[in-house]
C-alpha positions in Angstrom: 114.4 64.3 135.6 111.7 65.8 133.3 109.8 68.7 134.5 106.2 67.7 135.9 105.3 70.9 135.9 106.6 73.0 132.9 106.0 77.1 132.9 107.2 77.5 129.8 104.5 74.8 128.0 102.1 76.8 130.2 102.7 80.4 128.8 102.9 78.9 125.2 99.4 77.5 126.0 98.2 80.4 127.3 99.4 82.6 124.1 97.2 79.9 121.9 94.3 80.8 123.9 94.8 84.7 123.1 96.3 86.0 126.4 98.7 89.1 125.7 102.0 88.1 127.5 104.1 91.8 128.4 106.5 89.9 130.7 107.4 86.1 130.5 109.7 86.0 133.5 107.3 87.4 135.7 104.7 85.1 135.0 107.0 82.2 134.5 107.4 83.1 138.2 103.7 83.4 139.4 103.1 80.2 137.7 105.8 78.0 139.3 105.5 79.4 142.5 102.2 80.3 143.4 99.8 77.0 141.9 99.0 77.9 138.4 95.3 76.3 138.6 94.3 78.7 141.4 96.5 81.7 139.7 95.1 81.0 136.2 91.8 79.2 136.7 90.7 80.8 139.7 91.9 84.3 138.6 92.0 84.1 135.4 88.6 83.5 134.6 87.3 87.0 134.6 89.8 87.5 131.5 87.7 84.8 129.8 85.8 85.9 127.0 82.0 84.1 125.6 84.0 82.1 123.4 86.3 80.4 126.1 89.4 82.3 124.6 91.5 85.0 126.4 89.1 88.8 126.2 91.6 90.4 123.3 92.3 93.3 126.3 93.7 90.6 128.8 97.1 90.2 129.9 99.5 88.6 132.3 100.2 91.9 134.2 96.2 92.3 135.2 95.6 88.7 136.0 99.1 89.1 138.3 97.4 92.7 139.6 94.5 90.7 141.0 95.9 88.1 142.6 97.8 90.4 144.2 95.0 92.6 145.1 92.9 89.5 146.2 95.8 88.3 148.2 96.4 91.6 150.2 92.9 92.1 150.2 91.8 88.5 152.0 95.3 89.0 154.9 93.9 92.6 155.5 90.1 91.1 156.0 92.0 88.1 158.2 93.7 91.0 160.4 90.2 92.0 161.5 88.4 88.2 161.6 91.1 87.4 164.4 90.6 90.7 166.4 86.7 89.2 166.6 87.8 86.0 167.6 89.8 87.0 170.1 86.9 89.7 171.5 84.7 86.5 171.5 86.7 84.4 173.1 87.6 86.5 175.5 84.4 87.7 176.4 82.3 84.6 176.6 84.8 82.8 179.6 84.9 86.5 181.8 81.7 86.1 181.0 81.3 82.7 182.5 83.4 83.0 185.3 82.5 85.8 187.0 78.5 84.8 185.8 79.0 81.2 187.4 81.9 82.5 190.1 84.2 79.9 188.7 86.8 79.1 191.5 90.4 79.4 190.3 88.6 79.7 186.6 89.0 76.3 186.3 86.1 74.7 184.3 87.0 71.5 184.7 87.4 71.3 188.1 83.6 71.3 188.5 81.5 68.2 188.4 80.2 67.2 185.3 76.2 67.6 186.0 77.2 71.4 186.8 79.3 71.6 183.1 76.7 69.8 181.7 73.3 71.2 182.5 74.3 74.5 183.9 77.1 76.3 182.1 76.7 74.4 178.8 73.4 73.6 179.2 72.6 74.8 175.3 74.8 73.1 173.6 72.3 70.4 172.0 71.2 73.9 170.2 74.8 73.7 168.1 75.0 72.8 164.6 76.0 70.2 163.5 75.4 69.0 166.5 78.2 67.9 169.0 78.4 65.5 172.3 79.0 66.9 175.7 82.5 64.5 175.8 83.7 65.6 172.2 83.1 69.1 173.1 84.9 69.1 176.0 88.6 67.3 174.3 88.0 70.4 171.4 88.4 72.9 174.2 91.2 71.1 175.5 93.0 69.6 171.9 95.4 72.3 171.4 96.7 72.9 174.8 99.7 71.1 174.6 100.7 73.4 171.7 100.5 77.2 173.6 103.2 77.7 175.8 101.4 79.5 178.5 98.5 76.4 178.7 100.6 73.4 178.6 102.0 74.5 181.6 99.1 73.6 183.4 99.1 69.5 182.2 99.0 66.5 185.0 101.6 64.3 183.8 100.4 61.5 186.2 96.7 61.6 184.7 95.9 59.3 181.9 92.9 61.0 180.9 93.0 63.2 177.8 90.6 65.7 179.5 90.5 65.8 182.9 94.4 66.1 183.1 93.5 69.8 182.0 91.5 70.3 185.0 94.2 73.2 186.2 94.1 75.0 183.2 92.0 78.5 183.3 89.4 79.0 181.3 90.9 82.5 180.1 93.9 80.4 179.0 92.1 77.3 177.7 90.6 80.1 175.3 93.4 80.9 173.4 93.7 77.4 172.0 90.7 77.5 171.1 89.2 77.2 166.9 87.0 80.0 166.2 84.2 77.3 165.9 85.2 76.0 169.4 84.6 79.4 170.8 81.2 80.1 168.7 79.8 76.7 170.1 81.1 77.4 173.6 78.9 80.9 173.0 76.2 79.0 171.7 75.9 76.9 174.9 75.7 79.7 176.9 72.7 81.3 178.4 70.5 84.1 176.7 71.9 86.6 179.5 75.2 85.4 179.1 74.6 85.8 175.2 73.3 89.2 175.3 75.8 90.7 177.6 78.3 89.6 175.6 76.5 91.1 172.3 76.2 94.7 174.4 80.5 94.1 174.0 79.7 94.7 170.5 77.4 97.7 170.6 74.5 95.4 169.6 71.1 94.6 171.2 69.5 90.8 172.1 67.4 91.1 169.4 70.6 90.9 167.1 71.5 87.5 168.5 70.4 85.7 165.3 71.8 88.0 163.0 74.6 87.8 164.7 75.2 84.1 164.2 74.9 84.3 160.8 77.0 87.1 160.9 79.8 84.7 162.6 78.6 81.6 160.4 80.1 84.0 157.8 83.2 85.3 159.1 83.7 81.1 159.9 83.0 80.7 156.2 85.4 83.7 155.1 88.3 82.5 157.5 88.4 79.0 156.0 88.2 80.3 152.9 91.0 82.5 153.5 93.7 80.4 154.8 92.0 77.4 152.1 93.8 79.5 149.2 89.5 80.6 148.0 89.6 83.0 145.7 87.8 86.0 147.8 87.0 89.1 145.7 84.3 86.5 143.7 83.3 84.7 147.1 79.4 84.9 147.9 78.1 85.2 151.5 76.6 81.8 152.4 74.6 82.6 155.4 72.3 85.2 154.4 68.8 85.6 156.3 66.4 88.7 156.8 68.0 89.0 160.9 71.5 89.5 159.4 70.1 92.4 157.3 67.9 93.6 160.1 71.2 93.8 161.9 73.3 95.4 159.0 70.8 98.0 158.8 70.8 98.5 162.6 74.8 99.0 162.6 74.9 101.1 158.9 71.6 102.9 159.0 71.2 101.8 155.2 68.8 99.1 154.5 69.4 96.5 152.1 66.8 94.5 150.0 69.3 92.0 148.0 71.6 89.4 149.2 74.6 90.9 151.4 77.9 91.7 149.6 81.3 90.6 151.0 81.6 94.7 151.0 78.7 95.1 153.6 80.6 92.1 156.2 83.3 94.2 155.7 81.2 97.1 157.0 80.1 94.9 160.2 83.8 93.8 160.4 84.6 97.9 160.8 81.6 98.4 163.2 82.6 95.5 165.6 86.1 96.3 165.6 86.1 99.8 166.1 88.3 100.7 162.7 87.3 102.6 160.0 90.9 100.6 158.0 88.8 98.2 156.3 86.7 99.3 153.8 87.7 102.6 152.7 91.5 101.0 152.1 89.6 98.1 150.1 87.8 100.4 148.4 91.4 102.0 147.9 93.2 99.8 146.8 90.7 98.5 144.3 90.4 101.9 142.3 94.3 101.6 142.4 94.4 98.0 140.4 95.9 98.5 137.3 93.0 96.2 135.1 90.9 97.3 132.4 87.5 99.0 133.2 85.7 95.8 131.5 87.1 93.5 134.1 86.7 95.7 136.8 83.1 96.0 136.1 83.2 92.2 136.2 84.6 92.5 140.1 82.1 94.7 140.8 79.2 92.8 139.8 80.2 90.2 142.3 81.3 92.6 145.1 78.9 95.3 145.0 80.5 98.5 144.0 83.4 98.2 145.9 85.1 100.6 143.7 83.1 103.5 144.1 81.9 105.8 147.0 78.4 104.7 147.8 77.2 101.1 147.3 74.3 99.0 148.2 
């Protein structure tokens, strides 16, 4: 059987189009094992000089440095993204149950009128928008897969939601997508909303800026675990309450779009860590490319090499 995919016809490609090749093996590895469209396309590409050829100071060794970098890089930023999600998730059903003294914590033991137009009665204000039913079989979807929640099934009910009606809310949480737990947030009250912001260190009037904060970190998660390449990724949700709220938490105000090195500086502030940037910052002095292409990494993510950055 022929090879579909041949490394070797890859590297000699790869010489023809100028790249300096120090160590075949190891990128005969890289490119059979770790897709060589996203390895050489996606990372690549920075090595690329005006006339579509290989810069004449690329090599294999600095595009394999920054995958690497960019791989370590996006797990240690997806470390942090789950320690919010879980803060959220946790926060917004205490906050419900003891806001709406749910007996036994069991949402779905209330009637529906009360679900509907009391606990959730915000959710038409989720985008894109989402019916009352749907929402209601997301929070329950993943149950059967946790081993604490599936527990709490009714064997004998035929209904895909209501035989959930036992489960907790603080347990039907931890099934939940981190855009399962934004919209339940969403549907919340403003009181509800705000105390759940003060978890945060932040103010009510940070509730907008702090949706497009999470819109982001939504954004940066899927890119993440969607093989994205990170270090070049641009912050979709920008908007003046997300600076207004970046300035609030850094005491630095910022007049151009946000970098993904400022959410990293939220990500510190809302976690409590101070791991995040300075070991990005770190780590990125310590990758072993030429000063050209680094300047080309900073462009995109503002600095992140030096000390101070805007």
């Amino acid at each position: 059987m022929s090879d579909i995919i041949n490394s070797r016809s890859i590297i000699k490609d790869l010489i023809k189009n100028g790249l300096n090749v120090e160590d075949k093996q190891q990128l005969s590895y890289y490119v059979s094992n770790f897709n060589y469209n996203i390895f050489l396309k996606g990372y690549g590409k920075i090595f690329i000089g005006e006339n579509k050829r290989f810069d004449k100071e690329a090599t294999d060794t600095q595009i394999i440095a920054l995958y690497n970098f960019d791989m370590n890089m996006s797990n240690h930023i997806l470390r942090w993204i789950l320690q919010i999600e879980k803060i959220i998730s946790t926060n917004v059903v205490y906050e419900a149950i003891n806001y709406y003294n749910i007996k036994d914590h069991c949402l779905l033991k209330l009637n529906t009128d009360t679900i509907k137009n009391r606990i959730l009665k915000n959710l038409y204000k989720v985008t894109p928008k989402i019916s009352y039913e749907n929402f209601l079989y997301k929070m329950v979807k993943y149950l059967p897969s946790n081993e604490i929640s599936r527990d709490y099934v009714e064997h004998n009910k035929h209904d895909d939601i209501y035989k959930w009606r036992n489960c907790p809310l603080d347990i039907m949480c931890l099934t939940w997508s981190f855009s399962t737990t934004f919209s339940f947030m969403i549907a919340l009250n403003e009181e509800l909303r705000d105390g759940i912001l003060s978890t945060f260190g932040l103010k009510a009037e940070h509730i907008q800026g702090f949706y497009d904060f999470i819109k982001n970190l939504i954004d940066l998660r899927n890119g993440i675990t969607h093989n994205e390449i990170i270090f070049s990724k641009k912050i979709k949700y920008q908007s003046n309450e997300l600076k207004a709220m970046y300035q609030f938490i850094t005491k630095k105000s910022i007049s151009n779009e946000l970098k993904l090195i400022n959410i990293l500086e939220i990500i510190e502030f809302l976690t409590k860590t101070n791991k995040l940037v300075n070991s990005t910052k770190y780590w990125f002095k310590k990758l072993n490319i030429k000063t050209i292409f680094k300047n080309k990494v900073d462009m995109i993510c503002g600095k992140i090499g030096e000390n101070k950055y805007d």
